[in-house]
Every structure is written in structure tokens, then in C-alpha cells.
Backbone bond lengths (Angstrom), bond angles and torsions (degrees), N, CA, C in turn:
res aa  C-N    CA-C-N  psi(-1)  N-CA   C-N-CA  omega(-1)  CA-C   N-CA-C  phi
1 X - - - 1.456 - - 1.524 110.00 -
2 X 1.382 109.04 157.96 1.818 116.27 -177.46 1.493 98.65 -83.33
3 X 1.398 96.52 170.83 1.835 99.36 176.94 1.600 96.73 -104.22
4 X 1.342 118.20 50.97 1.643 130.41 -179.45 1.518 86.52 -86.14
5 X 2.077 101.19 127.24 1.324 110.25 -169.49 1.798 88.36 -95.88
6 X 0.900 96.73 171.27 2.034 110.15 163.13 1.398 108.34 -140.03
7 X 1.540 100.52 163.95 1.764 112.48 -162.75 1.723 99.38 -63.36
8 X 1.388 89.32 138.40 1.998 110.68 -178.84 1.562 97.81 -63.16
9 X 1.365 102.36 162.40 0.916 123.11 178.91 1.363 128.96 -51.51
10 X 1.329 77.15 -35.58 2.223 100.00 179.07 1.231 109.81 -78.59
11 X 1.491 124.74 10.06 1.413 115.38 170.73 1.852 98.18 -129.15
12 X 1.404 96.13 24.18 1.680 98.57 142.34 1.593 111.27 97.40
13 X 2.188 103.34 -24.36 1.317 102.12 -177.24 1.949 117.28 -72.97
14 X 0.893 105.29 138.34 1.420 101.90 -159.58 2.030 90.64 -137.57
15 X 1.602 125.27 153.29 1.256 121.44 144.76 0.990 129.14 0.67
16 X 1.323 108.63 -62.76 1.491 122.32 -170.44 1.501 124.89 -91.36
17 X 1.396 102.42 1.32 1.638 106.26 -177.71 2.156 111.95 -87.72
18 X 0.961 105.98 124.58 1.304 99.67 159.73 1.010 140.14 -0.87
19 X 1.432 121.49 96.26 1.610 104.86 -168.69 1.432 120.45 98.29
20 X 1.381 112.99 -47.96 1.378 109.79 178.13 1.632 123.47 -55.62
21 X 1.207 115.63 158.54 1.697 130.42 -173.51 1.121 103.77 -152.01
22 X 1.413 114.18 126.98 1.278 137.98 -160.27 2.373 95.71 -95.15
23 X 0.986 71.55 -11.32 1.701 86.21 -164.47 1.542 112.36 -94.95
24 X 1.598 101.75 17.18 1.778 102.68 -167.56 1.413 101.56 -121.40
25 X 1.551 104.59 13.05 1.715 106.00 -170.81 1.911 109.58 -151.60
26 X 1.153 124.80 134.63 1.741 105.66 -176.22 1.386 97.19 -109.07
27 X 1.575 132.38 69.88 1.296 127.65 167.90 1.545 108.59 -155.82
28 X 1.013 141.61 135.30 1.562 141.35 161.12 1.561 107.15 -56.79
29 X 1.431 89.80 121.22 2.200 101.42 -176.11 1.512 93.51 -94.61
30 X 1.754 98.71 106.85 1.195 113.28 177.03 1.454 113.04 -105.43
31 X 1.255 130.14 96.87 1.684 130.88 166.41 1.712 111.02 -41.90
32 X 0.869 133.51 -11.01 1.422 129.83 169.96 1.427 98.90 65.03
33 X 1.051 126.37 73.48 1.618 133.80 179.36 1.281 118.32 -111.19
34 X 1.288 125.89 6.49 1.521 141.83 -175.04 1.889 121.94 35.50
35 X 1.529 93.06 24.69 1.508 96.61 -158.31 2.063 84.29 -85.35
36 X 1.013 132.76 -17.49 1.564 126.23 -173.27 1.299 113.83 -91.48
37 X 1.807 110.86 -10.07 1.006 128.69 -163.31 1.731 108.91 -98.21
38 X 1.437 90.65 -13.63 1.809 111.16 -161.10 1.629 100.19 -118.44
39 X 2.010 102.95 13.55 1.962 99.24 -175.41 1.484 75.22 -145.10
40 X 1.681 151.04 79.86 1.337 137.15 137.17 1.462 114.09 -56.90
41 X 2.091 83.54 -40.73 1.933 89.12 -159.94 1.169 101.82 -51.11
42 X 1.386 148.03 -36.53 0.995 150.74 -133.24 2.111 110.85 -98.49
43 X 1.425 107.58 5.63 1.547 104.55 174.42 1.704 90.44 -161.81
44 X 1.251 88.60 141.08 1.536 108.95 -169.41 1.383 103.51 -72.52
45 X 1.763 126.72 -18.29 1.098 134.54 175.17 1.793 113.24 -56.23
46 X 1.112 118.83 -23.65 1.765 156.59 -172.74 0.936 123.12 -107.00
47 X 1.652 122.14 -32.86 1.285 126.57 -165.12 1.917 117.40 -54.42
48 X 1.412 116.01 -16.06 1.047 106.99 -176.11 1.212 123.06 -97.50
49 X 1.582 111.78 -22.06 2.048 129.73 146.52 1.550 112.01 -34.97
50 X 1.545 121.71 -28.26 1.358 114.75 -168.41 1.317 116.66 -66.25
51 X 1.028 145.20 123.00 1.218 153.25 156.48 1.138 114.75 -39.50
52 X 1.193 126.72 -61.43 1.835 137.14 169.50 1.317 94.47 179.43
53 X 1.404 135.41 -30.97 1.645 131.87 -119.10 1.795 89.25 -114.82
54 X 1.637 108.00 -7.54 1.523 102.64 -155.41 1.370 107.77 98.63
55 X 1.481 145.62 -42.10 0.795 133.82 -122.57 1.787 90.34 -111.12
56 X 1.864 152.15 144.58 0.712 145.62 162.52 1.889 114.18 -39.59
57 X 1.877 111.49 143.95 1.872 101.79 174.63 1.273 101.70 -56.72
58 X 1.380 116.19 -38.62 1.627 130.89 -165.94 1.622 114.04 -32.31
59 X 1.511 94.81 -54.79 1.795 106.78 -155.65 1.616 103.15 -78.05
60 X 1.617 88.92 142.15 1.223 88.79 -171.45 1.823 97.76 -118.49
61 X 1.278 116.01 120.78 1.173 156.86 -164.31 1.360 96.31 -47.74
62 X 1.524 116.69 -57.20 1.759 111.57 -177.35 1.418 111.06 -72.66
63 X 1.489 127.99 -52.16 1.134 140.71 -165.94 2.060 108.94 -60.86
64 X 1.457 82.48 -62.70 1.421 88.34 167.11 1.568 102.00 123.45
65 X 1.393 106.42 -21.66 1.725 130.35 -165.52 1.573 109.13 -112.76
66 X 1.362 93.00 145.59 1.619 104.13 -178.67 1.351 99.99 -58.56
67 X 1.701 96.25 148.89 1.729 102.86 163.46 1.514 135.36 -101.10
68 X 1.697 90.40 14.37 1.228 94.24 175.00 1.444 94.35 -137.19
69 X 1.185 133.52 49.47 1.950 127.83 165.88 1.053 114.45 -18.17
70 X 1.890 118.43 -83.49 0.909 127.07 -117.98 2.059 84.19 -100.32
71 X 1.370 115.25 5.37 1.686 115.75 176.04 1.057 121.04 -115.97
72 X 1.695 110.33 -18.76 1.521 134.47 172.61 1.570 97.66 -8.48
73 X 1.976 82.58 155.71 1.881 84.95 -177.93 1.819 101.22 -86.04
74 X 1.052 126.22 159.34 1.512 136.16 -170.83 1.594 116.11 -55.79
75 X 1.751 124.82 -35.75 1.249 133.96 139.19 1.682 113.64 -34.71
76 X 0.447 136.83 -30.72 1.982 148.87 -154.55 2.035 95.58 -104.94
77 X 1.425 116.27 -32.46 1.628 128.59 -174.41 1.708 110.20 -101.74
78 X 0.736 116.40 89.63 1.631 128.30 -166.71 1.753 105.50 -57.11
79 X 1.692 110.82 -46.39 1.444 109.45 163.38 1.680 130.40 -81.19
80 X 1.443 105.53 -8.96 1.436 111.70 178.16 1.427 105.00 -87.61
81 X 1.261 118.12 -45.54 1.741 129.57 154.70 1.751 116.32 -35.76
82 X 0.975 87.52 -61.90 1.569 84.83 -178.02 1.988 122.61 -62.90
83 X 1.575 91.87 -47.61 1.646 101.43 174.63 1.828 119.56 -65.26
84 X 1.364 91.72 -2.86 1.866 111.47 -172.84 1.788 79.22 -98.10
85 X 0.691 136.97 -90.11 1.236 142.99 -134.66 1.650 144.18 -119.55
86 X 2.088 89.43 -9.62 1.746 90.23 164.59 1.100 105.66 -150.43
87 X 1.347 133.73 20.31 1.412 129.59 143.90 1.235 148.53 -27.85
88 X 1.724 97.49 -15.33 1.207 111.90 163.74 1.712 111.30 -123.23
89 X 0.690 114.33 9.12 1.645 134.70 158.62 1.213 141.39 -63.72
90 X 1.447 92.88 -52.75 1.914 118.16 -179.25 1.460 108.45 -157.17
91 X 1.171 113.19 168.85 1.245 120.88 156.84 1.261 115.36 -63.57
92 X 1.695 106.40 163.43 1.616 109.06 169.49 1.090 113.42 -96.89
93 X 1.656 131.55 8.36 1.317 132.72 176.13 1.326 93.70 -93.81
94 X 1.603 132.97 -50.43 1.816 117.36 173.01 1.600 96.98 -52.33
95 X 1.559 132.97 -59.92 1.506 96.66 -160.47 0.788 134.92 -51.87
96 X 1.663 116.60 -32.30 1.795 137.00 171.10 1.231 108.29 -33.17
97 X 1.951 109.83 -58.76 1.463 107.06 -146.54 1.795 88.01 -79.93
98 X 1.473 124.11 -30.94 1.767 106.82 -168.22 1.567 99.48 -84.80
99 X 1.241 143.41 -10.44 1.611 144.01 137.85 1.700 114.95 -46.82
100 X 1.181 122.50 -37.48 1.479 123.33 177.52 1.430 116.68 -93.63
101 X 1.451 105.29 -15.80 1.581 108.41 -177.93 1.898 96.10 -80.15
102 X 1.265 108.37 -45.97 1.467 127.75 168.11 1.229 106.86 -18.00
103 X 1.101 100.99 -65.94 1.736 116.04 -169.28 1.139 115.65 -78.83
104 X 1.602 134.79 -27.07 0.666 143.21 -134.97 2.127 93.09 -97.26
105 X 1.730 94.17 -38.96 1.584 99.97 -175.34 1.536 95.05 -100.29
106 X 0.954 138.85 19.68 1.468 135.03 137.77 1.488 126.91 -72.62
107 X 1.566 104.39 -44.83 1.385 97.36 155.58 1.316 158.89 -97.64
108 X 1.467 84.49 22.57 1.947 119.58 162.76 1.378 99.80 -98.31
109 X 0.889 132.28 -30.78 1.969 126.45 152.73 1.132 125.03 -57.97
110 X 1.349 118.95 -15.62 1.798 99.21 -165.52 1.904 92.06 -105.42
């Protein structure tokens, strides 16, 4: 596959939008919204990122962005996660869409 990006999330195209293809890009389109970053407490997959508060040690509160991106643990990398461990499982267009649905009711929560 090309490293052909498609419109972020924050401009609304999502799985589920019209038209869209999950199959025209090999990366998870992450808006950087820190809202997954601000729910560890919330999956035992995370549970040890929690700080106490729920919130990942990582995130850094002013910035808004992890302070460790580019070392992040592999749970925290949606395509390094997936090529580790269900690549032969599912597609990477289902992980996308239950990773975007993810997000999607997180940010009808906040």
C-alpha cells in the first residue's frame, strides 16, 4: 500500500461516512484528541498507564499530547497493535472501524 494520507478525523470523514475506504491508506487517522489518553482507567489493557486519576502517566495535561509518542507502549499504537497481534485475525479495515467507533462514543462522553 502507498503512504496516501485521507481527510482526519476532525474533518468528520470517519468509516462510516459516505464514500469513505478504510483500504486507501495503511495508518490509523488519529486527530490527536487525548480523549483515550484521558480513559486508561477504563480497560485493564491500560490499567497500568493510569496515574490514579484515569488519566494515562504519559499525558501531559498542558500540551494535550503524549510525552512519549514516538516510544509509546504498543497498546497506545493502533497499527503496531494490530500488525503484533491480529493481522491474521481480522482485517485492518474492521480494526479501524471498532478503533473509530471507540472514539467515536468517547467523544459523545466528554
Amino acid at each position: 500500500m502507498s503512504n496516501e494520507k485521507i481527510i482526519s478525523n476532525s474533518s468528520l470523514l470517519t468509516p462510516n461516512s459516505p464514500g469513505s475506504s478504510l483500504l486507501t491508506h495503511n495508518y490509523f487517522d488519529c486527530d490527536c484528541c487525548g480523549l483515550c489518553c484521558k480513559n486508561v482507567g477504563k480497560t485493564f489493557m491500560q490499567a497500568e498507564l493510569d496515574r490514579g486519576d484515569g488519566v494515562c502517566k504519559n499525558f501531559d495535561d498542558e500540551t494535550k499530547l503524549c510525552k512519549i509518542y514516538k516510544s509509546r507502549p504498543l497498546v497506545c499504537n493502533v497499527d503496531a497493535y494490530y500488525e503484533k497481534f491480529l493481522s491474521e485475525k481480522m482485517s485492518r479495515e474492521d480494526f479501524y472501524k471498532i478503533n473509530y467507533k471507540v472514539c467515536k462514543k468517547l467523544k459523545s462522553n466528554s
